[in-house]
N, C-alpha and C positions, 0 to 999 in steps of 0.2 A: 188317488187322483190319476197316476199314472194308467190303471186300469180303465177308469173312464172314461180320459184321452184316446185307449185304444180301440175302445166299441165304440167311441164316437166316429174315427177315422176310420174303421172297417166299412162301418154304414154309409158314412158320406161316398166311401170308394163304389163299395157296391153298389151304393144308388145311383150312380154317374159312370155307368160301365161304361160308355164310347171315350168319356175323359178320359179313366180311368187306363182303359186297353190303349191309347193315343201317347197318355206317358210311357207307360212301360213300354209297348213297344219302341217309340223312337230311341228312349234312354237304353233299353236291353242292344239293340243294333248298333248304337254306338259305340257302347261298354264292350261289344264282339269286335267291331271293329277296332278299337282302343287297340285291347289284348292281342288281337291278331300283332298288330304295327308293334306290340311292346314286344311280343316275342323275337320279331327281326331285327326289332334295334337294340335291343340283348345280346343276340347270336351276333350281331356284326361288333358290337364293341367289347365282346369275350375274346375277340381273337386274341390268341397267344398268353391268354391271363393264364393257360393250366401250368406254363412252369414253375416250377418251385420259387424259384430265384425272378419274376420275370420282371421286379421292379429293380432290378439291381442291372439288368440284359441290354448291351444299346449293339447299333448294328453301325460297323463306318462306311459311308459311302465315298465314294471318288469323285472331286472333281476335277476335272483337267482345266480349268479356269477359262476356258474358251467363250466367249461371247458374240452376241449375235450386235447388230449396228444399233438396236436398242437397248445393248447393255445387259441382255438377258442370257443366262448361263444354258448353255448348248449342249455343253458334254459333261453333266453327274450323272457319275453310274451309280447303280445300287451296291455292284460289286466294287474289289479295291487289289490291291498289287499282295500280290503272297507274300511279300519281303516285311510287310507291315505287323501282320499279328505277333508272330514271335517278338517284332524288337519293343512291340508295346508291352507284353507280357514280362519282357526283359526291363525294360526304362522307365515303368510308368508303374509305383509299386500300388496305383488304386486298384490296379489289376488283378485278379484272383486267378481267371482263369479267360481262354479264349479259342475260339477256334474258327475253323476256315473251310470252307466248302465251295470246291468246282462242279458245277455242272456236269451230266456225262456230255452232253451235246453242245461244248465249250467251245468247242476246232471242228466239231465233225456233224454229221445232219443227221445220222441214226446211229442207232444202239440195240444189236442182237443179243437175247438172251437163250441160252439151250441148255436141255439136261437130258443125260443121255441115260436110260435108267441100263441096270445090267439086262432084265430081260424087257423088254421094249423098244418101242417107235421113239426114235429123237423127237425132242418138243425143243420150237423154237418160237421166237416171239422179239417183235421191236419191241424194245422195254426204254421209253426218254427219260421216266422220271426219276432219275436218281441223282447222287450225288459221290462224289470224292470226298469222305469227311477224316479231318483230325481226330488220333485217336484220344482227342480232351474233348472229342461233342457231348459226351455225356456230365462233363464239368459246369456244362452252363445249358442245354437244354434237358429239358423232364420228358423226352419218349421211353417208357416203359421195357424192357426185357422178357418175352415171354420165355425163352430161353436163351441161354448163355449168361457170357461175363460181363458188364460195360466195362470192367476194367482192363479186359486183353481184346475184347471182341474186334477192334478197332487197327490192335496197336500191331499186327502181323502184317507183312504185305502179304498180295492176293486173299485178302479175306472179303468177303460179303456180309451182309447182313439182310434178312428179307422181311418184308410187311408179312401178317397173315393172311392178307389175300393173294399176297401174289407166293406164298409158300404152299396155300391149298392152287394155284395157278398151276405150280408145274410139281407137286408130288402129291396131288390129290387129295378128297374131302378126308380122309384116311390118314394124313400126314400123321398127325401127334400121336397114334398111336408107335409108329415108329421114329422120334425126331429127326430130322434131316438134318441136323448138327454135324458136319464132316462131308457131307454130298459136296459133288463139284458143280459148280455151274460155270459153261463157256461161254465169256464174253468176247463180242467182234464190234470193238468200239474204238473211242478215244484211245484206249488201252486193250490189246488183246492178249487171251492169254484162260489161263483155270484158275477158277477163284474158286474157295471153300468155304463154305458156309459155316458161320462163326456165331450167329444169333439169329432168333426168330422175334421179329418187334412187335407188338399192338400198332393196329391199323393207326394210321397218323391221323390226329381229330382233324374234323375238318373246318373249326375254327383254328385253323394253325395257318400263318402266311407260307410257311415252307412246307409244301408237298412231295411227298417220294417213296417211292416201291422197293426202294434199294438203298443199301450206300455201301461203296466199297473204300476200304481204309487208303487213307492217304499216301500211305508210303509204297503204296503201288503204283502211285503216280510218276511218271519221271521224277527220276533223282536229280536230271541238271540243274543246275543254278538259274537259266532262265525260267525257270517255273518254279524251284521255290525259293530262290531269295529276289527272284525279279523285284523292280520297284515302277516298273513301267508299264506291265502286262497287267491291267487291271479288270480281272475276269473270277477276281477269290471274292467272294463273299465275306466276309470278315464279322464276328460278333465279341464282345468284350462281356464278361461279368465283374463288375465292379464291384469294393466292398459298399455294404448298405449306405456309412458316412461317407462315402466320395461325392465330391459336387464335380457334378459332368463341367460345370465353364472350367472348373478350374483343371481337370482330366483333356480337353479340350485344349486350354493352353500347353498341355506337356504334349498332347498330337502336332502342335503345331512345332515345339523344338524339336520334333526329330522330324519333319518336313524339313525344317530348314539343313538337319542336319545332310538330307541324304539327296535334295536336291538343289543344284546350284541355275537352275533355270531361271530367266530375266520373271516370267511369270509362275510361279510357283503352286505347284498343285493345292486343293484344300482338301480338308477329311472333316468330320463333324459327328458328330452324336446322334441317332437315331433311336428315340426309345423305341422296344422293343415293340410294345404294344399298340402304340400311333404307328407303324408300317401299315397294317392293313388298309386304313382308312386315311392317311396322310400323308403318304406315299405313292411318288408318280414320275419314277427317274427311271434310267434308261437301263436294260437289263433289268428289268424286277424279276425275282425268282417264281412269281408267279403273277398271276391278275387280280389285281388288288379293287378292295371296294373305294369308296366316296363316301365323305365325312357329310357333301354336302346332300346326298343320295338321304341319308339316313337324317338329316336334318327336316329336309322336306316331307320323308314321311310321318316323322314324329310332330310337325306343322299339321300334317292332314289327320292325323288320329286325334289332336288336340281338336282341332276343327269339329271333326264330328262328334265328340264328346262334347265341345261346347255345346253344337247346334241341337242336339239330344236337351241337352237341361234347358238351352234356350225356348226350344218347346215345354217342357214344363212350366217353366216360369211363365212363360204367354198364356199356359192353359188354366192356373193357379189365379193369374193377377184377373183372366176371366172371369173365372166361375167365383172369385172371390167376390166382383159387382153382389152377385145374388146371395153370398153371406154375410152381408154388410148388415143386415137386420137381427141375424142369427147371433154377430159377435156383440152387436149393439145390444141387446138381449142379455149378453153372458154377461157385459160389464153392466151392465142398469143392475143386475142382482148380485152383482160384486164380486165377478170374477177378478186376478191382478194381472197383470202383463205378463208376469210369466205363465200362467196358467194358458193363455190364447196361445204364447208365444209356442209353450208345448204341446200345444193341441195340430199346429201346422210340422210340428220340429216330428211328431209321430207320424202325421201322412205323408212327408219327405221322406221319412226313414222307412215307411214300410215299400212305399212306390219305388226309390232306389235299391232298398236290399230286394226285391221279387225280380228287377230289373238286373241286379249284379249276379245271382241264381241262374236265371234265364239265359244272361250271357255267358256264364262259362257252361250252361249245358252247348249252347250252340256250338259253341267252340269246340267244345268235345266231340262234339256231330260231323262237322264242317272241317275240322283241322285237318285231317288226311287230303281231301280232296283239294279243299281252295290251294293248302301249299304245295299241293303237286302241278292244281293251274298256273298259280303265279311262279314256280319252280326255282322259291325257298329251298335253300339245304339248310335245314332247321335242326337235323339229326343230334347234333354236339350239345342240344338244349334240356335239360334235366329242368322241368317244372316245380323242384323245388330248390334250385340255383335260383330259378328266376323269381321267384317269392322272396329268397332272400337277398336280392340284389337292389344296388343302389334305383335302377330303373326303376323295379317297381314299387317301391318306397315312394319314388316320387308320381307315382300313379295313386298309389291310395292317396295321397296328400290331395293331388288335385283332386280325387273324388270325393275324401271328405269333404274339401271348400265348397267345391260344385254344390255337394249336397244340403252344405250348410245354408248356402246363399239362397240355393229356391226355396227355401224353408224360411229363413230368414225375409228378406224382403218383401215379400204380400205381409205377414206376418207384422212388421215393424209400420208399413202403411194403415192395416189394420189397426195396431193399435193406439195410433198417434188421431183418427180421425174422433171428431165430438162424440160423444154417446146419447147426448139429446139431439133429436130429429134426425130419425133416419131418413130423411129426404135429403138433408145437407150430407150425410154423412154419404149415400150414393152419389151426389153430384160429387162432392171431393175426389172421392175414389176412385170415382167413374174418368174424372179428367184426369189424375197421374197417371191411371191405369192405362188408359189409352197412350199418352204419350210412352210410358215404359216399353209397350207391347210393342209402339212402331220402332225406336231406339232397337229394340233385339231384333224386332224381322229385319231392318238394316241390316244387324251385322249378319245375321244368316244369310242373308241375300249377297253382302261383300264376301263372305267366305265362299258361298255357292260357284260366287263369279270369276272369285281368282283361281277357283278348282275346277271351274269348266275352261277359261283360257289354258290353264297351265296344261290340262288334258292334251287339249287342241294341239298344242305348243311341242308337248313331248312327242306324239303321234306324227305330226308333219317332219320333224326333226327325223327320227325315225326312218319315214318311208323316203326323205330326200337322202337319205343316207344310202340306203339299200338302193335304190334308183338312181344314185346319180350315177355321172361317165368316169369310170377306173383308169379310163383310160386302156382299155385290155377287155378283152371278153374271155371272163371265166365259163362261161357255159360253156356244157359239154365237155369240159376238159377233166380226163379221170389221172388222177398222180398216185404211183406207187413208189414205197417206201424202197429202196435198193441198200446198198451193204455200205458201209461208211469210209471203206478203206479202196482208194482207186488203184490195186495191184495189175498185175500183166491180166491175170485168169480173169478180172474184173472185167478189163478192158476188152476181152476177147467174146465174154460172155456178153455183154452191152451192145455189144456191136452186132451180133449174131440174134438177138431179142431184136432190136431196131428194124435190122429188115427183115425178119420175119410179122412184126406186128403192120408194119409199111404195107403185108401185103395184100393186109385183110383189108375186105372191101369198105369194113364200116372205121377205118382211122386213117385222117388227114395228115395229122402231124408227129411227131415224136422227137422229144425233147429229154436229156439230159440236164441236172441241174442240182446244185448245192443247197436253195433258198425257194422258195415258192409264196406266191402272195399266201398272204394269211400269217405267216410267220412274223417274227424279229430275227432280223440279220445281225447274226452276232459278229460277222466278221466286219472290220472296220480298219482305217486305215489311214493317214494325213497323208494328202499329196502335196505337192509344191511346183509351181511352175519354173520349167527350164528358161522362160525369157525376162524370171525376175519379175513379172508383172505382181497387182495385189492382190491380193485373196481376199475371201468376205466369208469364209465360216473354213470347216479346219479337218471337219467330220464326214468323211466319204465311205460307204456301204459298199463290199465286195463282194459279186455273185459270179460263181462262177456256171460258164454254160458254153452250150454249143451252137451253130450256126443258126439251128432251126427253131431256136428259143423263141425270136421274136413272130415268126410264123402261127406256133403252136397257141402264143399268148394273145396272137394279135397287136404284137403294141404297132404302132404309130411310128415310123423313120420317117422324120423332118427334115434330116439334112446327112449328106453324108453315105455312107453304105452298109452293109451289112458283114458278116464275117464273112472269109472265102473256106468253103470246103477244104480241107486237106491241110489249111492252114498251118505250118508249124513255127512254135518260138524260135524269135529271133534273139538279140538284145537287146533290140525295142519290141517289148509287147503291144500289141492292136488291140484296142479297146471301142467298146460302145458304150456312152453313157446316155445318161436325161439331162432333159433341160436343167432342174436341180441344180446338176452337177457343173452347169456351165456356167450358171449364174454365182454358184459358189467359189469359183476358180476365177471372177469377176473377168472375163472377156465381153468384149461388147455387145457382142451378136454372137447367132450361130456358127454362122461361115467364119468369122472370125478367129473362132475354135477348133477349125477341121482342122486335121492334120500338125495338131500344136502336142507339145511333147511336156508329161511331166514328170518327177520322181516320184515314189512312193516311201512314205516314209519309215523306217521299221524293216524295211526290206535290203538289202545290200547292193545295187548296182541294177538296181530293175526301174525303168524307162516306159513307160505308156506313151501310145500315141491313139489321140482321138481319130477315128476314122468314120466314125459315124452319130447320130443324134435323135436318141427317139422323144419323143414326147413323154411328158410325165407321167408315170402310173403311179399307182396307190398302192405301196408295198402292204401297209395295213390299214386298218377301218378310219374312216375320214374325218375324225375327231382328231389327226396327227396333221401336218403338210406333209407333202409327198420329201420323202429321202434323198438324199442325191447317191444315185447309187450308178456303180462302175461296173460293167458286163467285163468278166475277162472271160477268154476260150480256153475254156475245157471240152473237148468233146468226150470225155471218158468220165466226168463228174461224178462224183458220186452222193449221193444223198436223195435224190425223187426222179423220176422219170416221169415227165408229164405225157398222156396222147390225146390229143384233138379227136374227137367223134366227129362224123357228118350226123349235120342237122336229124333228118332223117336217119331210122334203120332202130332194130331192135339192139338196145341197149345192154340187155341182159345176156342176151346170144354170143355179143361182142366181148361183155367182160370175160365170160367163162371160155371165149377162143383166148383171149389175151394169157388168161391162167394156163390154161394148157403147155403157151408158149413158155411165159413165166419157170414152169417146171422144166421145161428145156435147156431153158439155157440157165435157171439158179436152182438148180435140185435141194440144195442146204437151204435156201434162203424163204422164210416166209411170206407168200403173198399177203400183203397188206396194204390195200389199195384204199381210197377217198375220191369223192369227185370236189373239184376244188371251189364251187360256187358255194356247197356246203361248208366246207372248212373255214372260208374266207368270212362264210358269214356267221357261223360262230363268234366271231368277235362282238355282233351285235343284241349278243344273249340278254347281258347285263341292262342295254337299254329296252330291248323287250319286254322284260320282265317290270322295268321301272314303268314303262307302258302301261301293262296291264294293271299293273298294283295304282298309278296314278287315275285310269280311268274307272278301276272297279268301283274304290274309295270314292271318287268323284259322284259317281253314278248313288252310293249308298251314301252320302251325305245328302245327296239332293234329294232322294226320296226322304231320308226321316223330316229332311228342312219341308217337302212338301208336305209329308205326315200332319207336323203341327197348323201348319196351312190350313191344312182341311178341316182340322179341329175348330183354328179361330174363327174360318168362316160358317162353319156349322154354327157356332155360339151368337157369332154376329148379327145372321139369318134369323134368328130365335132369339134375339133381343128387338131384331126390326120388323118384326112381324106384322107388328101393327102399323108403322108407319108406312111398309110398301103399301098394304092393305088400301090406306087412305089414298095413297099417290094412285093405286090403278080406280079406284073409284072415281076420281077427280080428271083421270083420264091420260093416263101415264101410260107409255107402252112398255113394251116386253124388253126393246133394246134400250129402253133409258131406262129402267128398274138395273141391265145389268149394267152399265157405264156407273151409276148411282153404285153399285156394291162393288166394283171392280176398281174405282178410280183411286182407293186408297193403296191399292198395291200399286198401280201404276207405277205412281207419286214414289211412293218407296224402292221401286224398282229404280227408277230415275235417279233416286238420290243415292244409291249404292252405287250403282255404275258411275257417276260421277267421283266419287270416293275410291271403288276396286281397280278400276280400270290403269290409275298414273302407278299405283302399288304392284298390279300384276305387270306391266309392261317392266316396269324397272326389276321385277326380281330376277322373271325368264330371259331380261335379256343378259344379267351375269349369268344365267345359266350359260344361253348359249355363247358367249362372247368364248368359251372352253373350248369350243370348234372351230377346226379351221376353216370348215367348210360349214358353212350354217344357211339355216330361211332365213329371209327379212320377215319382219310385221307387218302383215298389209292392214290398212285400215277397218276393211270390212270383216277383219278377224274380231277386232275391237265390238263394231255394231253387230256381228253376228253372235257374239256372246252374250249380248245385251238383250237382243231379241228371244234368247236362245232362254235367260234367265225370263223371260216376262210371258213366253207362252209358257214354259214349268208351272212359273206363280200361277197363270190366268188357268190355266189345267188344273194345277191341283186345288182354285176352289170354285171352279163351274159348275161340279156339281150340286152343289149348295146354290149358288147364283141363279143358275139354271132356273132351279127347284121352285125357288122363292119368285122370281121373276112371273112363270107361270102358274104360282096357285091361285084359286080363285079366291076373290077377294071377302067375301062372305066367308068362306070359314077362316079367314086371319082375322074379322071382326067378332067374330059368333061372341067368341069369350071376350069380348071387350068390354 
């Protein structure tokens, strides 16, 4: 029997090749598209799974308990106070193991690495990403040793340790034949000094939330007390291994008795649990160690993969409950000579199965075609993904589930219609079938029409978001402006040589400005600081940003002076420091107004006997991407700064011509120091990668949903046309024109269209607007965003079946009667 069923579904397939090619493909394009989305919501929810231990890994972060007038917490850091890990390792016996990691770029804006070989050119290079790690980092995370010890590697002061790529960086493709185990490398950082290379690591996956090139042991860190027992300096990153039995609330509550123990504050700091694994994706506190995904990012796309996988089978099913009309004599037939229900039931359950397995075939060839290029366009770092992790993973577990359902249901339901209808009188048995069927058919193009609609708005939605981002006022004009990386330590020679680059570079004809400075947009300001007013007034937030800079800052950047003045030339500290801040700042310090604020003096807090006085008021810029509110950030005078050098181009002039005078200069006055320049329009907008990318992956997905949703379109209305053959027929005899033939075949989409957009529209509004409520800076909806989607949906529909409309509208009406 089973055989039977099968050359009976071969021939029905093959004899209905446009049906036939109309399932497979939309269902094969789906199943690609599926796969693609399953692969990136695989790789985003692996993060961090490779350590050994990583359900046992939590991460504390810091709160300073500070809130804003709505009650909402202002200052959690990711990082936490270095005095905390040890006493938890000490007090808290769920504790196994823990360790702590500073930043290189913690206090300082850059980080020189050099290696001086015996016979050779010095190699230097800013190197940001690394870390200060405990010699117990290897007690709780799983990075590999390609050589060395993990148990001494760490535990010497001045030691290193380097990635493989950055140990093929500076001893070449040739390294391992001789290891660099004992080589020195000089670092001009946080810390300077000759570190010895103690281990070579395996590149860090890059499903890992902590990134780094480096790390040098801890105990080369200062030895003060302010930096490792501080309880106030919260710039350590801190992670806990707990034993497997520990329940974090109850680990939680012994974090809070040594809070209480160690501080006596009217408000008291918190610290909390951070599984390891939720940081990537549910984590978005201040200082992250790196740029973290969205939980809601990856929600939405496994919405859109679901979507097109629906609207793939939802074509089948419309094309099935179609052509089924015309097997209604055929199955009336099998049961008059005594076929049973199950026998029908398996005659549909074998052309489901073979239509989706050629379809599930077809899509992972695609995929295999396609996979290099599209994740290079949607720029996926997908690298970390082994295809047969993801086979075995919970994901895609729950992908074959939904596929076998899918597959069952189109199989099932013609199927179950079919068999329930009379077997005497195949005329009633077509009228029956004919009526569910049709309502069935319009019920699913709905929802493909609701799906279509909320993936053309949300497109729209992402895209405007986007380009008002990129577009709107910074407050500052980054164009034009190219920033080079300088030495991190502001010495006498520093200061000598800065100053001698500045007017030298002043004198080329193609740079306006030149600026000195700690922080540059595009970044996070690590430096921070609570201020307090000297006349007792109230405060309204606690968190103030400190960049240091020189006169010409506001020049180079363009900001905006609203009130107030500017630094003076020559300027030197007094015991009241002169300062320029933003509005931000003023607002945060709660004075009434501007002018209210000039010349008013505050403390800083952390600092010992140092005194600001506002003298000037620029307007708000945007330290980082406009999904944050602008910072309140404190300008103090540096004119020797060290960390970037910004210079202003004219408009006008050859760019190229200019950087390479600039270098020339560069070598002048930093002979040791590697040029390593950026223009800062780019860097800044870096930040906008991630919603880029969600752009394109939103609209491509959008774009191949709608086409397979038109796919089956064209199908129904090709079947439609070719069941109404004879009735246009009679209508243009009797004297019916060309445009009421197609208003007659079109007005069932209309209708349907109508009825989804009444349905997508209040669903799509409410969901993009959580989206966007995430921004500080966001579009409104305007209304005709709503009717342009509608419309948007209804020329698609009336497109993808005009040509069938068309067709039928114009044939001549004798040959639709001929065979009548």
């Amino acid at each position: 029997m089973l055989k039977t069923h099968f050359k009976t579904a071969v021939r029905h397939l093959a004899k209905n090749r446009v049906y036939t090619l109309i399932n497979v493909l939309g269902l094969a394009l789906g199943m690609t598209a599926a796969l693609f989305i399953l692969q990136h919501v695989y790789f985003e929810l692996s993060y961090d799974t490779f350590h050994k231990q990583a359900e046992d890994i939590y991460r504390v972060p810091f709160d300073w308990h500070a809130t804003d007038e709505n009650g909402v917490h202002t200052e959690v850091y990711a990082s936490n106070v270095p005095g905390f890990g040890p006493t938890a390792q000490a007090e808290i016996p769920e504790v196994v193991a823990t360790t702590r990691l500073f930043h290189v770029l913690t206090s300082v804006s850059s980080n020189v690495l050099s290696y001086e070989p015996v016979n050779g050119e010095r190699i230097s290079f800013h190197e940001e990403n690394g870390f200060y790690a405990d010699s117990t980092f290897f007690d709780v995370f799983t990075f590999p040793l390609r050589y060395g010890n993990v148990e001494t590697a760490l535990t010497k002061p001045q030691s290193i340790l380097l990635t493989t790529s950055l140990a093929e960086k500076y001893f070449g493709q040739s390294w391992e034949r001789d290891t660099p185990i004992g080589e020195i490398i000089e670092i001009n950082g946080m810390q300077q000094g000759r570190f010895t290379v103690t281990g070579i690591l395996k590149d860090v996956p890059t499903n890992s939330h902590i990134q780094f090139d480096f790390l040098l042991s801890y105990s080369s860190f200062r030895s003060d007390a302010g930096v490792n027992r501080s309880w106030a300096w919260s710039q350590c990153y801190t992670y806990l291994r707990l034993t497997p039995q520990a329940n974090p609330s109850v680990v939680e509550e012994k974090i809070r008795d040594i809070i209480n123990n160690h501080y006596d504050w009217e408000k008291k700091p918190i610290m909390f649990l951070q599984h390891l694994t939720s940081i990537h994706l549910d984590s978005d506190l201040l200082f992250e160690a790196g740029v973290n995904g969205s939980r809601t990012s990856v929600y939405f796309l496994s919405v859109i993969g679901v979507f097109i996988l629906i609207i793939g089978w939802i074509n089948y099913l419309n094309q099935t409950i179609a052509k089924s009309f015309d097997r209604a004599e055929e199955v009336g037939v099998k049961k008059a000579i005594g076929a049973l229900k199950r026998h029908i039931l398996g005659q549909f359950m074998i052309e489901s199965a073979i239509i989706n397995t050629i379809s599930v075939l077809l899509a992972i060839l695609l995929v295999a075609i396609l996979q290099s290029s599209l994740i290079s366009y949607l720029g996926w770092n997908l690298s970390a993904i082994e295809m047969k992790g993801l086979f075995a993973s919970d994901v895609f577990i729950w992908f074959i589930l939904l596929f076998l359902i899918g597959s069952l249901l189109s199989a099932l339901y013609p199927a179950r219609v079919m068999i329930k209808t009379p077997t005497i009188g195949l005329k009633v048995t077509k009228k029956v079938f004919s009526k569910g069927g049709s309502l069935s058919r319009q019920g699913l193009v709905v929802f493909q029409f609701i799906a279509s609609l909320i993936l053309i708005f949300g497109s729209l939605i992402v895209y405007r978001q986007l380009v008002f981002m990129q577009q709107h006022d910074l407050g500052m004009d980054i164009n034009q402006v190219m920033v080079l990386k300088t030495s991190p330590q502001s010495d006498s020679t520093y200061q000598l040589s800065l100053q001698y680059f500045k007017d030298q570079v002043k004198a080329l004809a193609n740079v306006e400005e030149v600026s000195a400075t700690n922080f540059v947009p595009g970044k996070e300001i690590a430096h921070n600081r609570g201020l307090s007013r000297t006349d007792g007034g109230t405060k309204r937030g606690s968190n103030f940003y400190m960049v240091r800079t020189d006169e010409d800052f506001l020049e180079t950047l363009q900001l905006n002076l609203v009130a107030g003045r500017n630094f003076s030339p020559g300027y030197t500290a007094s015991s009241v420091e002169r300062v320029v801040v933003n509005e931000a700042t003023i607002d945060m310090l709660g004075y009434d107004s501007l002018e209210a604020a000039l010349n008013q003096r505050v403390t800083v807090l952390g600092e010992r006997n140092t005194t600001l006085e506002i003298i000037g008021i620029v307007k708000n810029y945007n330290q980082q991407l406009l999904q944050k509110s602008p910072e309140s950030i404190v300008l103090r005078y540096a004119p020797s700064a060290a960390g970037y050098v910004a210079l202003r181009f004219q408009p006008i002039g050859n760019v190229q011509q200019t950087v390479e005078q600039v270098q020339a200069t560069w070598r002048q006055a930093f002979p040791d120091q590697p040029f390593d320049h950026f223009f800062l329009n780019e860097f800044f907008n870096q930040q906008y990668v991630s919603y880029q990318q969600f752009n394109k992956v939103f609209g491509l997905f959008t774009a191949l949903a709608i086409f397979i949703a038109g796919l089956g379109l064209f199908g129904l209305a090709t079947y439609t046309v070719v069941r109404r053959t004879k009735e246009i027929g009679i209508r243009k005899v009797l004297g019916a024109s060309v445009s009421s033939i197609l208003v007659l075949l079109s007005q069932e989409y209309i209708k349907l269209t109508l009825i989804a957009f009444v349905i997508a529209m209040p669903l799509a509004n409410y969901l993009f607007s959580e989206w966007l409520n995430g921004f500080a800076y966001r579009i409104g909806i305007p209304w005709w965003l709503f009717v342009g989607t509608g419309l948007a949906m209804l020329i698609i529909a009336l497109l993808a079946t005009s040509t069938q409309t068309v067709k039928a509208a114009r044939q001549n009406p004798v040959d639709s009667l001929r065979d009548e």
